[in-house]
matplotlib code that plots the C-alpha trace (Angstrom):
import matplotlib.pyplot as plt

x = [0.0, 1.2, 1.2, 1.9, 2.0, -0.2, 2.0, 1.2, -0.9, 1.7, 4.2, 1.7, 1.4, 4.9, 4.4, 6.1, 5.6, 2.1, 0.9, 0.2, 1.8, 5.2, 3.1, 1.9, 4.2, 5.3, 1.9, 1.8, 4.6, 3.5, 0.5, 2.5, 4.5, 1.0, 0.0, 3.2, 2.5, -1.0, 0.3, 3.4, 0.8, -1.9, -1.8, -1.1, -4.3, -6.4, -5.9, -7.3, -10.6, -10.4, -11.5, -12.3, -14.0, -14.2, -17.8, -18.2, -14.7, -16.9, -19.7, -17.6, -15.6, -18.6, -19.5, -15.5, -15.9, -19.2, -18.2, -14.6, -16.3, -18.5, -15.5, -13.6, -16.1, -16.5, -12.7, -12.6, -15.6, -13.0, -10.5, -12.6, -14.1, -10.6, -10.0, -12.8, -12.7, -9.0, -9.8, -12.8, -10.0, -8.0, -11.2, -11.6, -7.9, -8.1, -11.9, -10.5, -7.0, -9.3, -11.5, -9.2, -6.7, -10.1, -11.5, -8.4, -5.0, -3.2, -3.9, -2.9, 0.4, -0.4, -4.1, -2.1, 0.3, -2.2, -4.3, -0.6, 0.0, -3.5, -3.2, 0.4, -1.1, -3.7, -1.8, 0.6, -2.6, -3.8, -0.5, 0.3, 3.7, 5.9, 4.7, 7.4, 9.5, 6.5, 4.9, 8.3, 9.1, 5.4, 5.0, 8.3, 8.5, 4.7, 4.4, 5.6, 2.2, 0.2, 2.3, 1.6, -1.9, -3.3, -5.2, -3.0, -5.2, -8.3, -6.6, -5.1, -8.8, -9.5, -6.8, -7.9, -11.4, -9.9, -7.8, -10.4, -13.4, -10.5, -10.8, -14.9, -14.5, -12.2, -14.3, -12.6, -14.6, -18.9, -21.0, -22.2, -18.4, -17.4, -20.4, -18.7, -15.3, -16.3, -18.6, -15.5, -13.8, -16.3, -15.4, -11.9, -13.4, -16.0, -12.9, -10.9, -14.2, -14.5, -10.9, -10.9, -13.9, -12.7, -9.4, -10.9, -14.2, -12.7, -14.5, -16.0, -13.2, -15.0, -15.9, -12.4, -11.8, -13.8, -13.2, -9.1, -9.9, -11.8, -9.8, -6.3, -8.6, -10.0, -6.4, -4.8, -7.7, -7.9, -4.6, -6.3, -9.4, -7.8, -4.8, -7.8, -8.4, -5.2, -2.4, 0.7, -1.2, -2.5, 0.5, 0.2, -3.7, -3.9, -1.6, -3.5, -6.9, -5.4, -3.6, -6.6, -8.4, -5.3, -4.6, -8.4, -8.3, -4.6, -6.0, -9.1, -7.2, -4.7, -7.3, -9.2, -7.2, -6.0, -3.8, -0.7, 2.7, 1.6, 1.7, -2.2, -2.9, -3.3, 0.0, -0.8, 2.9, 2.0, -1.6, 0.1, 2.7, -0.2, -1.9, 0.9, 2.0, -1.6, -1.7, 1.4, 1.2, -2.4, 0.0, 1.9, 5.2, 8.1, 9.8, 7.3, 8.4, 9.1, 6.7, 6.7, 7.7, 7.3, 9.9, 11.5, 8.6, 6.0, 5.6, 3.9, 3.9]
y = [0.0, 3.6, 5.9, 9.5, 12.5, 15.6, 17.4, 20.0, 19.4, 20.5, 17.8, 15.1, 15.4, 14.2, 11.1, 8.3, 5.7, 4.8, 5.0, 2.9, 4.8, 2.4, -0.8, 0.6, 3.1, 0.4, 0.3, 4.3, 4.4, 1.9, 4.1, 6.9, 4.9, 3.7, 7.4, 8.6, 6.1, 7.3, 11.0, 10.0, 7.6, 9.9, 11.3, 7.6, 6.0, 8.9, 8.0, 4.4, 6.4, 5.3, 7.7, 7.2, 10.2, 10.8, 9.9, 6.4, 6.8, 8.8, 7.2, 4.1, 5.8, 7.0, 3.1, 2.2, 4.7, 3.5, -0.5, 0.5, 3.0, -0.3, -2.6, 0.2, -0.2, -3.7, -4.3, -0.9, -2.9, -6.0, -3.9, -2.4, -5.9, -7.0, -4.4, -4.7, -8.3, -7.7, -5.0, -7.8, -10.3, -7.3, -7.3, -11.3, -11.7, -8.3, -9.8, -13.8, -13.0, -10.2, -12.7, -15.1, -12.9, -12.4, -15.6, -18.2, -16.7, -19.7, -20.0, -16.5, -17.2, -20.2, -18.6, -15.9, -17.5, -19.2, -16.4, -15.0, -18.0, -17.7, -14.1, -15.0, -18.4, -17.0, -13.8, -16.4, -18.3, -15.3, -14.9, -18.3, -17.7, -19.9, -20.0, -22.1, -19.1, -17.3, -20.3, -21.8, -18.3, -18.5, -22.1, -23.6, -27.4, -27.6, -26.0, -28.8, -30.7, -27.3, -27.2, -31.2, -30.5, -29.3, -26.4, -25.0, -22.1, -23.5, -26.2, -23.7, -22.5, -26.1, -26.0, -22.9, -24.2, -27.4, -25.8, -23.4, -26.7, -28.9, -26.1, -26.1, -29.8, -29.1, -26.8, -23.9, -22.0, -21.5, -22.3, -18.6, -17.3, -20.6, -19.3, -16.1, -17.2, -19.8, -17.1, -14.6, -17.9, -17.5, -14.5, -16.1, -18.2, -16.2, -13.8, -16.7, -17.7, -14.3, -13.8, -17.7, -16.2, -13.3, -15.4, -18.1, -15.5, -13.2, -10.7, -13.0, -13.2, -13.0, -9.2, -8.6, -9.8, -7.6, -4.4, -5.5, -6.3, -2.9, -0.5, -2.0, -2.1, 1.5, 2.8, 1.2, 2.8, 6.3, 8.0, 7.3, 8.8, 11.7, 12.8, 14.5, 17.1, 16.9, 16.2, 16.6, 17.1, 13.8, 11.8, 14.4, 13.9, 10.0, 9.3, 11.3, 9.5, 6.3, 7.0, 7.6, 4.3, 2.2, 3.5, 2.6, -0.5, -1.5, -0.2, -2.5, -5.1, -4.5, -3.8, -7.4, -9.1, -7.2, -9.4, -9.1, -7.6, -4.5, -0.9, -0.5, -3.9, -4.6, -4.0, -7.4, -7.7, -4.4, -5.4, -8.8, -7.0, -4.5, -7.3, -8.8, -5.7, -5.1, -8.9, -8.9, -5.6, -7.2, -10.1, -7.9, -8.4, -5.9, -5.0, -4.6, -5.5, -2.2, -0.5, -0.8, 1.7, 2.8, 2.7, 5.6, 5.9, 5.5, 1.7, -1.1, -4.6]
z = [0.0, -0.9, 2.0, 0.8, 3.1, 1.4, -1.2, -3.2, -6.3, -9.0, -6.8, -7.3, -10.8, -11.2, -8.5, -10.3, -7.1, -6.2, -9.8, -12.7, -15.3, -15.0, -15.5, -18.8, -20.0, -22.8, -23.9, -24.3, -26.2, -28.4, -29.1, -29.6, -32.5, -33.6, -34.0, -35.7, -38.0, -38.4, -38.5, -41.9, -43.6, -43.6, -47.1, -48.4, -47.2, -47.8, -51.3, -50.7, -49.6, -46.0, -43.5, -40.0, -38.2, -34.6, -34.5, -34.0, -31.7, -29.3, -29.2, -28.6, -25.6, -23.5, -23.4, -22.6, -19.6, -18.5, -18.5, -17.1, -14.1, -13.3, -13.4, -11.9, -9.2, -8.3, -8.3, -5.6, -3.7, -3.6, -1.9, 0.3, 1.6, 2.2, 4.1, 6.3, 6.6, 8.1, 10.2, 11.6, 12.1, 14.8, 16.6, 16.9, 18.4, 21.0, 21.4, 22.4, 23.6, 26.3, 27.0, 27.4, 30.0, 32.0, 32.7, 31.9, 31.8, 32.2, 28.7, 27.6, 26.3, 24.0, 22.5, 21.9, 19.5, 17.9, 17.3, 15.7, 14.0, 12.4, 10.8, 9.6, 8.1, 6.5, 4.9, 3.2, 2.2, 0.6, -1.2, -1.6, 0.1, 2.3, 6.2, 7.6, 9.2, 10.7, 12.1, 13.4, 15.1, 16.8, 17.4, 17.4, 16.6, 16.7, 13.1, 11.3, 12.1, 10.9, 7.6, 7.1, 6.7, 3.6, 5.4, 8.0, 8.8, 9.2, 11.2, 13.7, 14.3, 14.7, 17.9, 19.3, 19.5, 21.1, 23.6, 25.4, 25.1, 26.7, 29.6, 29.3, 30.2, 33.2, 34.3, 34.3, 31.6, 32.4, 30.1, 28.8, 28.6, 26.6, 24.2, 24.1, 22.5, 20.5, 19.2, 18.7, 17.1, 14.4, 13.3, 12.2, 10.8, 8.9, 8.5, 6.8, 4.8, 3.0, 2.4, 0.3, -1.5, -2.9, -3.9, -5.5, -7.2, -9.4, -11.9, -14.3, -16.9, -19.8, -18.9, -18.3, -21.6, -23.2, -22.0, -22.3, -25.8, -26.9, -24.9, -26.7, -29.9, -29.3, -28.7, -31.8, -34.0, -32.1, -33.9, -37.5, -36.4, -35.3, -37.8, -40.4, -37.8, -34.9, -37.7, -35.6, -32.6, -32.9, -30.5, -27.6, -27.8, -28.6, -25.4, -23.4, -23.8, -23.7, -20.5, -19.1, -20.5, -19.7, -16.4, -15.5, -16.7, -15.1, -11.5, -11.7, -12.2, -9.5, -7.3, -8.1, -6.3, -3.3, -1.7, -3.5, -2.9, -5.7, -4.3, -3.8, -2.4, 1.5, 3.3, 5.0, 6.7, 8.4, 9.5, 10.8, 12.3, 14.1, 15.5, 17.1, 18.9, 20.1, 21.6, 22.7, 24.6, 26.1, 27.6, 29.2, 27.1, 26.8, 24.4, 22.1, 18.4, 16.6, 14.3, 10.8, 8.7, 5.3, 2.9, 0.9, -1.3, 1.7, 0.9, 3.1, 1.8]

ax = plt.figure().add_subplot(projection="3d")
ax.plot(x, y, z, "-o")
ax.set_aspect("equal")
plt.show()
């Protein structure tokens, strides 16, 4: 995720970091090679009678905007529910490891490093990275059974769940506060749930297709509709409209899946890193790990 401090306007138009422009400025300068062409060729195929006029061109790019604002849209609704669903999942673990500190502190230590081991397991789920070193470093020798299984996550849920009804059947825990965390239990679970969901459902790929398709198609075609009228203006105003259409199109599908490394996906190390300091700081521990920062450019992975 890109954190920027305000800066002036005139400053932000040259922000380099945080944008899309370097993901598709191969693409822009193809279409400005695509309109030079256009712009040398033009007497020659005006003798073949071909024309195109700017017509059809704008007719055709208030329905690009439209379809791209939707997809825009939904791929920004995406990000959003990530982001909610991992702002749930801090209020689950302060909720359990609270409860748990109240009413059965013996177990505070070891629900806590579950409940650790379960936001690091499930943000390497996410992004289908390697877990070993995080669940080593919270569960020592223990995470080699978690990795064996083929759902790690969900089977670390499964342990909290047994640990605190082991303690309901000691009778340490009443009935109505046992309620309570295996309630709050659910929300990892239901945090988990929605997080696999919007991994495994992506934008129907056939719409992507299609507005991929016409916007490259609608930005080839664009220079030859307007070297009649631009003439050598025709590169400087080609680029510029399909900046616009390209960088649309590039966010939305950055945003889609929000779980990545990529400067506007969910700095999910730092969240991970957040929750940690806020449980372990509930158990008492000191020092606490060091904040994250952002990088030179104001990055969080």
């Amino acid at each position: 995720m890109i954190i920027r401090p305000p800066r002036h306007w005139f400053i932000r138009l040259f922000a380099w970091h945080g944008s899309v422009l370097p993901d598709i400025l191969f693409r822009l300068f193809l279409n400005l090679l695509m309109s030079i062409v256009a712009v040398y060729t033009f007497d020659w195929y005006k003798t073949l009678g071909i024309k195109l006029t700017l017509a059809p061109f704008s007719l055709l790019g208030i329905a690009i905007a439209v379809f791209l604002g939707f997809r825009n849209n939904v791929c920004y609704g995406r990000y959003t529910e990530a982001r909610v669903l991992w702002g749930n999942l801090l209020i689950a673990c302060r909720t359990v490891q609270r409860q748990v500190i109240a009413v059965c502190p013996q177990e505070r230590e070891s629900i806590m490093q579950l409940l650790l081991a379960f936001c690091y397991s499930l943000k390497h789920q996410l992004r289908g990275s390697e877990a070993t070193a995080d669940l080593t470093r919270l569960l020592g020798d223990d995470a080699q059974n978690i990795l064996a299984r083929r759902t790690p996550t969900n089977t670390l849920v499964l342990q909290l769940s047994q640990r605190l009804a082991a303690r309901r059947q000691a009778g340490e825990l009443s009935e109505m506060v046992y309620v309570n965390l295996d309630q709050s239990l659910k929300q990892l679970s239901a945090v988990q749930a929605g997080c696999e969901r919007l991994v495994s459902t992506p934008v129907p790929f056939a719409y992507t297709l299609l507005l991929h398709r016409t916007v490259y198609l609608f930005c080839c075609l664009l220079p030859f509709a307007l070297v009649p009228d631009l003439h050598y203006m025709t590169p400087l105003v080609s680029v510029l409209v399909s900046y616009s259409f390209l960088s649309i199109d590039t966010l939305a599908e950055e945003l889609e899946m929000p779980f990545g490394r990529e400067g506007n996906h969910l700095p999910l190390d730092a969240i991970c890193h957040n929750i940690e300091i806020n449980l372990r700081e509930m158990n008492d521990e000191n020092p606490l790990p060091a904040d994250l920062r952002p990088d030179a450019w104001y990055r969080l992975t």
